[in-house]
N, C-alpha and C positions, 0 to 999 in steps of 0.2 A: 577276453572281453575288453572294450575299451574303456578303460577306467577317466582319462581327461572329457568325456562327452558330459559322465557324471558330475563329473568337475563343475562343468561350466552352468551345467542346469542349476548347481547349488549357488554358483557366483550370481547367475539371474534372479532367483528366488529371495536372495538377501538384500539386493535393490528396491527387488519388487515390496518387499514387505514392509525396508526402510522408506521408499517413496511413499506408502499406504499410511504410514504411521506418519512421519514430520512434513507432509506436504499441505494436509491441514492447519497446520501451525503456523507455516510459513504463511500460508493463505490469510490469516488470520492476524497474524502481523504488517502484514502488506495493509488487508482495509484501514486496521488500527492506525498504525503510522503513516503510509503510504497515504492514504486517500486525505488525509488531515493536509499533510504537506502539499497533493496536488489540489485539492480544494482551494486553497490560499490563490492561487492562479490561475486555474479556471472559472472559478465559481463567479469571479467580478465579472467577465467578461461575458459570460453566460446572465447575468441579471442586468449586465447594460444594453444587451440584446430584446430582452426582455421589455424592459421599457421604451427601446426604440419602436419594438412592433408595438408596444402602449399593451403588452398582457401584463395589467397592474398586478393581479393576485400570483400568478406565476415570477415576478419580478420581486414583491414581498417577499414571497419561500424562499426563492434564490438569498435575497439579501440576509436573510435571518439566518439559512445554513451555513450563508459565507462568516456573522459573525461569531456564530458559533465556531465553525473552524480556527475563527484567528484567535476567539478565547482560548479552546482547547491548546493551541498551537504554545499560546505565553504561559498557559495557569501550569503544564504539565515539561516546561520548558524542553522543546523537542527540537529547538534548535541548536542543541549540542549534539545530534545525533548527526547533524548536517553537518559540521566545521569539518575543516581538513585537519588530517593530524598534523601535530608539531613536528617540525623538520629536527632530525639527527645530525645534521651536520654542522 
């Protein structure tokens, strides 16, 4: 019998399961952190867009999500997650 076929169905099944389990997470972390960070620099640009075409109420939302991000961004200080590490040399 070929015992390495079995092998490898076990080596895929333990991907699959870790992918099924921590991929949520990750997910979840990206909106958390991720989307706060890109908020900061899309979101302005998107509500000056906004005003140029004159959509006021669409242009308020914008600006209110934006300052929301930039509070979340200082209150929860998430710009340490951003810095480069300190050099070793």
């Amino acid at each position: 019998m070929n015992i390495k076929g079995h092998s490898d169905w076990r080596g895929c099944w333990g991907i699959l399961w870790r992918s099924l389990v921590f991929v949520p997470y990750m997910l979840a972390v990206f909106i958390g952190v991720g989307s706060i960070w890109l908020s900061r620099w899309v979101l302005p640009f998107c509500a000056a867009f906004s005003v140029y075409s004159r959509d006021w109420l669409l242009a308020a939302g914008t600006f209110a999500l934006w300052l929301l991000a930039v509070w979340g961004y200082r209150r929860f200080h998430l710009s340490r997650f951003y810095e480069s590490p300190p050099s070793l040399l």
